[in-house]
C-alpha positions as CSV (number, residue, x, y, z in Angstrom):
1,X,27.1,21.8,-11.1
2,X,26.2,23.4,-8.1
3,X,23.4,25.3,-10.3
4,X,21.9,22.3,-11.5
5,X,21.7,21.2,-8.0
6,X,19.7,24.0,-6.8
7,X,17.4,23.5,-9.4
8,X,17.0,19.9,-8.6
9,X,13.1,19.1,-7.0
10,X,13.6,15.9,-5.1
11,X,9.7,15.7,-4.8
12,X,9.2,16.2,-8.7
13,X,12.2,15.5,-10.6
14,X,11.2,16.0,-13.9
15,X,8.2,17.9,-15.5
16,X,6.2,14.4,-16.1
17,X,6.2,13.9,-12.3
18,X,5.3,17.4,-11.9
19,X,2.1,17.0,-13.9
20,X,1.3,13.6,-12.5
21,X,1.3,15.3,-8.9
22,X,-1.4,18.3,-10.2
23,X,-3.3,15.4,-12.0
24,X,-3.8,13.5,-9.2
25,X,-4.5,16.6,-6.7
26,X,-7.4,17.9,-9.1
27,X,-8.9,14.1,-9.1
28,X,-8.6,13.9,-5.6
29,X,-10.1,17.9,-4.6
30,X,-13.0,17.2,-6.9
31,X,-14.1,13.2,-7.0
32,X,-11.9,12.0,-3.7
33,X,-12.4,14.7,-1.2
34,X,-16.2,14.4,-1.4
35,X,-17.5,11.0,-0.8
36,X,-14.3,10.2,2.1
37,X,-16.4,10.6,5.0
38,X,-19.7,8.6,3.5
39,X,-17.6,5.9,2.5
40,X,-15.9,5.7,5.7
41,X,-19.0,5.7,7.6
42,X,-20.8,3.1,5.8
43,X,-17.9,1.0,5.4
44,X,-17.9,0.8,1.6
45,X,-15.6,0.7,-1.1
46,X,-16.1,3.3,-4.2
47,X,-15.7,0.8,-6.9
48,X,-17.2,3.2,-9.1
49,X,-14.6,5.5,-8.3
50,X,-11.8,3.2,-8.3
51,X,-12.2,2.3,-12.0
52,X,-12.0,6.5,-12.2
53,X,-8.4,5.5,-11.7
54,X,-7.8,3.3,-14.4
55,X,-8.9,6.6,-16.7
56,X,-5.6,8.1,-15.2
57,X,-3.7,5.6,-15.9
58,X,-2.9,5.5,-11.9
59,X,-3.8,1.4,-12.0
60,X,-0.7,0.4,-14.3
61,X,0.9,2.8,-13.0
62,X,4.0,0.9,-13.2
63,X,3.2,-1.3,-16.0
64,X,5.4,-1.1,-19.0
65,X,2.6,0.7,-21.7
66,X,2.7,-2.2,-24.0
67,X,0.5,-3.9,-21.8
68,X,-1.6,-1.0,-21.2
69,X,0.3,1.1,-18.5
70,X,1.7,3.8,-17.9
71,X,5.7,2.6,-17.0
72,X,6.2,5.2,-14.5
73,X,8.5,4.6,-11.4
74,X,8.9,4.5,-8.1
75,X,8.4,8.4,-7.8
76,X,5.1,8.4,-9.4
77,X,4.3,5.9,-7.0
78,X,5.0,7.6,-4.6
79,X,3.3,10.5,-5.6
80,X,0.0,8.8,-6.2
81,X,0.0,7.3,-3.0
82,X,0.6,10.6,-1.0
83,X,-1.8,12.9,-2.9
84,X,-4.6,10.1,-2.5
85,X,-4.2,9.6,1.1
86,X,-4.0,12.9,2.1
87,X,-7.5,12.7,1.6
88,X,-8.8,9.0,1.9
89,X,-6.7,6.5,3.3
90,X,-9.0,3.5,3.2
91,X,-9.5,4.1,-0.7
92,X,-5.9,4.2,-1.2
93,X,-5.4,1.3,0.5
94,X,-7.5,-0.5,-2.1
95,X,-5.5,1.4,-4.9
96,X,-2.3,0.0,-3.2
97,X,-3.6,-3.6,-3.3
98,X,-4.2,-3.6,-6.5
99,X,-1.6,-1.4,-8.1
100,X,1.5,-2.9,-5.9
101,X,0.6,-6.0,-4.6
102,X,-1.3,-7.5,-7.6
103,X,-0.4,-5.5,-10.3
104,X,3.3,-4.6,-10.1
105,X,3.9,-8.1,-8.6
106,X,2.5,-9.5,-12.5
107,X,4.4,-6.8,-14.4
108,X,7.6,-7.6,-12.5
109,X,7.9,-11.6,-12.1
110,X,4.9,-12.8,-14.7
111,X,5.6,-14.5,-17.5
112,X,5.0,-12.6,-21.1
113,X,1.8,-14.7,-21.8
114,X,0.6,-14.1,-18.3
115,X,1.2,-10.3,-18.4
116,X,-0.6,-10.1,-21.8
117,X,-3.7,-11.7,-20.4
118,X,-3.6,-9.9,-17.2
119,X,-2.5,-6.8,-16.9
120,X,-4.3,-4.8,-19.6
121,X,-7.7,-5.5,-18.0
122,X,-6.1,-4.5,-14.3
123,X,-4.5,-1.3,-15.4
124,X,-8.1,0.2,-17.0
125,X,-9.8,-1.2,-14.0
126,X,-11.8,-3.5,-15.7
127,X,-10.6,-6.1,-13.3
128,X,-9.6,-5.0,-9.8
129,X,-6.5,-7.4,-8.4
130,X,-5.4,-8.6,-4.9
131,X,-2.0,-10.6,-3.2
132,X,-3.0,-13.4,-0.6
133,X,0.1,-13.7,1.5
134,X,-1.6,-13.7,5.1
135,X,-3.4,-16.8,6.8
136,X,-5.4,-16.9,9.9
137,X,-2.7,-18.6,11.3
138,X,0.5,-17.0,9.9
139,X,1.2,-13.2,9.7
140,X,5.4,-12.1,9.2
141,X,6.3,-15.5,9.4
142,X,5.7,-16.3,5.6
143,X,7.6,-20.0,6.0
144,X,5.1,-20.9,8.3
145,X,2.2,-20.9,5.1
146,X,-0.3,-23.6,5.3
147,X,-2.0,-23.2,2.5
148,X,-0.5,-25.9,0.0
149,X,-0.9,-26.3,-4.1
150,X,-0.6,-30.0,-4.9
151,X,0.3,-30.8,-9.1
152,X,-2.3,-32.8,-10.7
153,X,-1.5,-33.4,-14.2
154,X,-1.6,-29.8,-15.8
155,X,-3.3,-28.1,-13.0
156,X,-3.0,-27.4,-9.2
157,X,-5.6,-28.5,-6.6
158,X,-4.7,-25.7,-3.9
159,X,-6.5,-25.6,-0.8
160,X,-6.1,-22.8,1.9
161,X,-7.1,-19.5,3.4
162,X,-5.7,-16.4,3.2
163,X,-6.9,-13.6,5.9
164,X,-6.9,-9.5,5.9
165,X,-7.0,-9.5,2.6
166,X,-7.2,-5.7,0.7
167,X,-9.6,-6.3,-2.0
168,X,-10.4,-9.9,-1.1
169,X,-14.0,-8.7,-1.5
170,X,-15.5,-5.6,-4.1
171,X,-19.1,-5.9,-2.7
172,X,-21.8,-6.3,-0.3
173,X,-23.1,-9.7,-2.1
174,X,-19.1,-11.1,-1.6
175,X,-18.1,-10.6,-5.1
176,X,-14.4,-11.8,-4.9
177,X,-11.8,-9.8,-6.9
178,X,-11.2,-10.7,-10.5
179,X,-7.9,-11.4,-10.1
180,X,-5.3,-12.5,-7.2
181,X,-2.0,-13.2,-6.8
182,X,-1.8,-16.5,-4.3
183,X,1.7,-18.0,-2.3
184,X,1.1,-21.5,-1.8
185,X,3.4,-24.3,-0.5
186,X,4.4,-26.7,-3.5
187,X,6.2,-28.9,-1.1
188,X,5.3,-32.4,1.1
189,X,5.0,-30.8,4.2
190,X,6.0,-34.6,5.5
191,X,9.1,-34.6,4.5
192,X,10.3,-31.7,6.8
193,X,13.1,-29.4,5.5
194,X,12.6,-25.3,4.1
195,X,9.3,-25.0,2.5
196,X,8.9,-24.6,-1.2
197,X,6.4,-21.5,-1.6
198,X,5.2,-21.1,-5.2
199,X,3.2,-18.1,-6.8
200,X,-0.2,-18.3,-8.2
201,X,-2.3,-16.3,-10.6
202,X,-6.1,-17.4,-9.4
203,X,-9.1,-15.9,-11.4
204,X,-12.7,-16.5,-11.2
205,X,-12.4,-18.8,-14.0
206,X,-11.3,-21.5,-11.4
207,X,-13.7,-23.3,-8.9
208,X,-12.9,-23.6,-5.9
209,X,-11.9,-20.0,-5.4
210,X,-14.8,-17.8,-3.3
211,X,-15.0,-15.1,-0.6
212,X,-15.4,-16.8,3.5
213,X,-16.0,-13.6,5.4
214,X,-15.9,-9.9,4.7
215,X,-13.5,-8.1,7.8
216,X,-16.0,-5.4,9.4
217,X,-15.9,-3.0,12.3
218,X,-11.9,-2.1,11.6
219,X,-10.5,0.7,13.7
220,X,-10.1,2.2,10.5
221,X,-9.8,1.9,6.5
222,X,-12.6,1.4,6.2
223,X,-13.2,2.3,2.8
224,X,-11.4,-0.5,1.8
225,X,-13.2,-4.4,1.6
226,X,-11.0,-6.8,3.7
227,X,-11.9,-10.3,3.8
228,X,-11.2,-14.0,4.1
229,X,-10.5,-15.9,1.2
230,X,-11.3,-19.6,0.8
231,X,-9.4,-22.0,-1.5
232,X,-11.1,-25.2,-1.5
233,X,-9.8,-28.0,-3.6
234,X,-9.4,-24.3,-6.2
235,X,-8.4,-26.1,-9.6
236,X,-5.4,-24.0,-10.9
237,X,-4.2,-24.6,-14.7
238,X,-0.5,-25.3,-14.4
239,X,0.2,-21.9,-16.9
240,X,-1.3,-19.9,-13.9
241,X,2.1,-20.9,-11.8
242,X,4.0,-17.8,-12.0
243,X,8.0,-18.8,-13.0
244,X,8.5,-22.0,-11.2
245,X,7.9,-23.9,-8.1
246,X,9.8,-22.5,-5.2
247,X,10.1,-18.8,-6.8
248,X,7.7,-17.3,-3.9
249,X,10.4,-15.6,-2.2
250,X,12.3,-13.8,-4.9
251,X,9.2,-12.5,-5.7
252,X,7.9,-11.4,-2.6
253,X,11.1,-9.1,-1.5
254,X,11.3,-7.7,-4.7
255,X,7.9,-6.3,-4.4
256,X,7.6,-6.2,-0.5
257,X,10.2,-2.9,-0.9
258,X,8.0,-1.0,-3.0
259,X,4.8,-2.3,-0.6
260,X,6.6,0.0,1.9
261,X,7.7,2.4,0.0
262,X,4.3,3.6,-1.0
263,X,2.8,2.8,2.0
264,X,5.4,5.1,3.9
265,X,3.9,7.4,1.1
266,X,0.5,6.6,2.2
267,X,1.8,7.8,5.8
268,X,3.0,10.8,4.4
269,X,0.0,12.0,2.6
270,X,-1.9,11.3,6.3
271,X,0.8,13.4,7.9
272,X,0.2,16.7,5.3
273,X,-3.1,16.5,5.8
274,X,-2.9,16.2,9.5
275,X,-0.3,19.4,9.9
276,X,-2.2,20.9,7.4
277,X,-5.7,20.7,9.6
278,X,-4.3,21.5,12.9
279,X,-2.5,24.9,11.3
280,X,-5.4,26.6,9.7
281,X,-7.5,25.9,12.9
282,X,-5.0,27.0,15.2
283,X,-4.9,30.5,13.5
284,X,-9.0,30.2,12.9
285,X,-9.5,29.3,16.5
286,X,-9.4,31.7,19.3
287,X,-8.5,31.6,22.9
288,X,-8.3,34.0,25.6
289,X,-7.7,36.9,23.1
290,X,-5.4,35.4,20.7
291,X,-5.2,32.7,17.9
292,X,-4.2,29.2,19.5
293,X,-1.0,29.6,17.7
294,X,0.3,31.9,19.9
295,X,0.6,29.7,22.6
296,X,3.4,27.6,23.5
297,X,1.7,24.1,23.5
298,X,0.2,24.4,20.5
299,X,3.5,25.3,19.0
300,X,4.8,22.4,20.0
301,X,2.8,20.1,18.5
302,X,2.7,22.3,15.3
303,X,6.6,22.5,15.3
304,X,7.1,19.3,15.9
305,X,4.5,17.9,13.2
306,X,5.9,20.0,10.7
307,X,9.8,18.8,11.2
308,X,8.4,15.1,11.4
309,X,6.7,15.3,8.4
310,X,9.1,17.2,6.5
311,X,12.2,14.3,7.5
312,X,9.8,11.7,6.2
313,X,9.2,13.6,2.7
314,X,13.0,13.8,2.1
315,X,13.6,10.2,3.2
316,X,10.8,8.8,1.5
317,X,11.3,10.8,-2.0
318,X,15.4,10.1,-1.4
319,X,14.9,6.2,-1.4
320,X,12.3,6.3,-4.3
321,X,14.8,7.9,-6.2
322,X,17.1,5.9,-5.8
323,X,14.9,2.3,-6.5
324,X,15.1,0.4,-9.4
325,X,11.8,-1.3,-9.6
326,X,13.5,-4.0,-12.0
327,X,15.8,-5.4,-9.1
328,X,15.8,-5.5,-5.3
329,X,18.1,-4.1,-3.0
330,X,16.4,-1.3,-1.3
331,X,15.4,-3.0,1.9
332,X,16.9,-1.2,4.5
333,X,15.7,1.9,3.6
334,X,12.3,0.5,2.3
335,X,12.2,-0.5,6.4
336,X,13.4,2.6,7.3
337,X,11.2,4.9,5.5
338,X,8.3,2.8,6.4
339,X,9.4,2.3,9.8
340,X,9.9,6.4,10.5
341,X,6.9,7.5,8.3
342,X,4.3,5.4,9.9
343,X,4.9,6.0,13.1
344,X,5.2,10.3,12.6
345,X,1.9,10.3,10.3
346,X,0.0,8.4,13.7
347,X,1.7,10.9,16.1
348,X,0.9,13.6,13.8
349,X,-2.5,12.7,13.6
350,X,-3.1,12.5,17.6
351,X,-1.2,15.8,18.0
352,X,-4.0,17.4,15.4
353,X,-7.0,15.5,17.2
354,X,-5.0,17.5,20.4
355,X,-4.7,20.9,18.4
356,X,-8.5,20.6,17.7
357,X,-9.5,19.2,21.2
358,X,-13.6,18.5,20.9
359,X,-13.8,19.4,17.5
360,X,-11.2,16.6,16.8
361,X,-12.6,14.1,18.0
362,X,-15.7,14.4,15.2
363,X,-16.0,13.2,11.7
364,X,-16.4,16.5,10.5
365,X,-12.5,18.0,10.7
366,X,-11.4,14.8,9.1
367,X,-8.5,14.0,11.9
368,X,-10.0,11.5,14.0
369,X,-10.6,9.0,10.4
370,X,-6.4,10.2,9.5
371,X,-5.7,9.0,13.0
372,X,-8.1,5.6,12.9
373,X,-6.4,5.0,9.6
374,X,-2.7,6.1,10.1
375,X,-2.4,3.2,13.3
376,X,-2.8,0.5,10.3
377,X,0.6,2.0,8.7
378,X,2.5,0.2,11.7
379,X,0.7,-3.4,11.5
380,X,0.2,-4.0,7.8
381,X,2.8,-4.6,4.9
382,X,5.3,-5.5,7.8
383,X,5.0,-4.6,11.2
384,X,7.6,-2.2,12.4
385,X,8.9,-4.3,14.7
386,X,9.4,-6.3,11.5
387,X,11.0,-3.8,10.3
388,X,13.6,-2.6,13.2
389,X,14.1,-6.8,13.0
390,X,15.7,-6.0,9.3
391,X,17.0,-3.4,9.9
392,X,19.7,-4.4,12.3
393,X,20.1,-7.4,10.6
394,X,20.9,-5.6,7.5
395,X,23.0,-3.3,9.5
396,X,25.0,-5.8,10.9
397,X,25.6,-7.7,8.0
398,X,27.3,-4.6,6.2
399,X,28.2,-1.4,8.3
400,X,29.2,0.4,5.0
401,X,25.7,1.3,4.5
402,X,25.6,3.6,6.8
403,X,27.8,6.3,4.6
404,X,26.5,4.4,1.2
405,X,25.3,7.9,-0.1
C-alpha cells in the first residue's frame, strides 16, 4: 500500500490527466504565449483563439461526450485553468465564463432537451456562453436581485440588468454572447417574503436581449470583454426556464464551488509564473559581484513565493480530487482554496515586480499584467471576505470538519 502511495501524483493522477496537462502547455507556449501582451494592451479578446479551444476539447471540458464534450473532472479543470493562466489571465477568464459558469452550469442542472440544443454548439466554440448573476446594484447579496421574469402565457417577459459580466460582450461592435445563463426573480416582489430566483437560458433568438456598455479601463484582465447586459421586456419561451421556478439557488452553489475552484486554479497558474520570473532573473541579474540570489532579501521573497505557492497546489489539487461535480458539498474548502490561493498568487506577483525592481514594473517581463490581473482573484466569483464569511459559518455549524480527512 504504501508503494502505491508513493507512486501516487496528486497533480496528475492518471495518465489522461497527464496528457491533458502537456496538451494544454504546448497550446499555450505556441498560440497563448504570443499574442498575451497585444491583447492586453489593446484590450481585446482573442475570439479567434478562443474557438482554438473548442479544437481541444477544453470548452466542454466537463460536458458528458454525448453532447459533444469531453466528461473530464474537476482535475482537468483544474489543470486547464492553471496551465492557461500562467500565461494569460484575462483570456482565461473568458475560458472560465464560458466553460464553468455557462457551460457546466447547463451540463449540470439543464434539462435533456436543453443540453441537446445547447451544449454541442458551446463545447466546439461555435457559440461562446456567459452567467448573469451580478446587477449594478447587487454584488454577494444574490436575494437582493432586481431583475424579475414575469410568466406570460408560454414565455417570460424579463426585464433587468446584469453588470461585470465575463463575456457579456465578444466584440468591438457589442456583439452579445450567443448564449447566457440569466437568475431572475419569478416572484411578486409586493408580497414581501424570500425571493423566488429562477434560472434562464437567454439566446439571441429572443428580443429584448442586447449589450448596454462594454466595462473598459480595468486594472486588469483585460483580455477578457466585460460588459452590461440589458434585458428589456426580453421575451423568454417558457422551455428556456431551467428546472422550475424557484431552483436558482440549488443551482448556483452547486456550480459556485467549482467557480472557485478553478479560479483558485487560475491563481495558481499566476503564482508559477510569477516565482518562476522572479527565479531565473535573480540568477540572470547581477549585483555588486554576485547573482541577486545570493542576497538575503531576495531570498526571502523567493523562499517565501515558492512555499506559498507550493501550499496552494496541494490544497487546490487535494480538494479537486476530492469533488464530485454531480453533487455539492465542497464549500468550505472551495472557500478555502480560493480564499488562500488568491491572495498568495497577488503577493507573489508584487514580490516578483520587487525581485525585478524597474524592469518589473514594464510590460515586457510579464509581472506587472500577473500582478494587475491576480488582484481580480480576491473580488470576483466571491470576494474573500465572502469567503472567510462561509467559512466560519460552515465551521461553526460542524467542527468535525476540521479532521474530516
Amino acid at each position: 500500500m504504501m508503494e502505491n502511495w508513493k507512486q501516487f501524483d496528486l497533480f496528475n493522477p492518471t495518465d489522461e490527466h497527464k496528457l491533458l496537462r502537456e496538451m494544454v502547455r504546448n497550446f499555450v507556449q505556441e498560440e497563448v504565449e504570443p499574442q498575451a501582451h497585444a491583447f492586453d494592451k489593446k484590450e481585446q479578446f482573442n475570439l479567434p483563439l478562443f474557438r482554438k479551444l473548442g479544437e481541444l476539447g477544453l470548452l466542454g471540458i466537463t460536458v458528458p461526450t454525448e453532447f459533444g464534450g469531453s466528461g473530464l473532472d474537476a482535475t482537468a479543470a483544474c489543470i486547464a485553468h492553471e496551465e492557461l493562466a500562467s500565461s494569460d489571465p484575462g483570456f482565461t477568464l473568458a475560458y472560465l465564463a464560458h466553460a464553468m459558469l455557462c457551460v457546466n452550469n447547463i451540463a449540470q442542472n439543464a434539462s435533456a432537451a436543453q443540453k441537446a440544443r445547447y451544449l454541442p454548439k458551446l463545447s466546439s466554440g461555435e457559440w461562446v456562453g456567459a452567467m448573469a448573476m451580478s446587477e449594478p446594484n447587487v454584488g454577494t447579496d444574490v436575494l437582493g436581485m432586481e431583475s424579475t421574469a414575469v410568466k406570460e402565457g408560454k414565455q417570460y417577459r424579463l426585464n433587468g440588468r446584469k453588470m461585470w459580466i465575463t463575456n457579456g460582450t465578444l466584440d468591438e461592435q457589442g456583439t452579445p454572447a450567443d448564449v447566457v445563463w440569466v437568475y431572475a426573480r419569478t416572484d411578486d416582489r409586493k408580497s414581501g417574503g424570500k425571493p423566488k430566483l429562477s434560472t434562464f437560458l437567454v439566446d439571441r433568438s429572443c428580443p429584448g436581449y442586447s449589450v448596454g456598455q462594454k466595462i473598459t479601463d480595468k486594472l486588469g484582465m483585460r483580455a477578457s470583454n466585460t460588459a452590461e447586459l440589458v434585458f428589456d421586456n426580453c421575451l423568454v419561451p417558457e422551455e428556456n426556464l431551467v428546472g422550475s421556478e424557484g431552483e436558482s439557488l440549488l443551482h448556483m452553489m452547486k456550480n459556485l464551488e467549482l467557480e472557485r475552484l478553478t479560479l483558485a486554479a487560475m491563481s495558481l497558474g499566476i503564482a508559477r509564473r510569477s516565482l518562476d520570473v522572479m527565479t531565473r532573473y535573480s540568477d540572470e541579474r547581477h549585483a555588486f559581484g554576485k547573482s541577486l540570489h545570493h542576497f538575503g532579501q531576495i531570498q526571502r521573497h523567493i523562499g517565501e513565493s515558492y512555499a506559498e505557492y507550493r501550499a496552494a497546489r496541494v490544497y487546490l489539487y487535494d480538494t479537486a480530487r476530492r469533488m464530485d461535480l454531480n453533487q455539492e458539498g465542497n464549500r468550505l474548502d472551495s472557500d478555502g482554496v480560493k480564499l488562500f490561493s488568491s491572495t498568495a498568487a497577488k503577493n507573489i506577483a508584487d514580490r516578483a515586480i520587487q525581485v525585478l525592481g524597474g524592469f518589473g514594473y514594464v510590460g515586457e517581463y510579464k509581472v506587472e499584467r500577473l500582478w494587475r490581473d491576480a488582484k481580480l482573484m480576491e473580488i470576483g466569483g466571491g470576494t474573500i471576505e465572502a469567503h472567510q464569511k462561509n467559512i466560519t459559518r460552515d465551521l461553526a455549524k460542524d467542527l468535525s470538519q476540521l479532521t474530516h480527512i
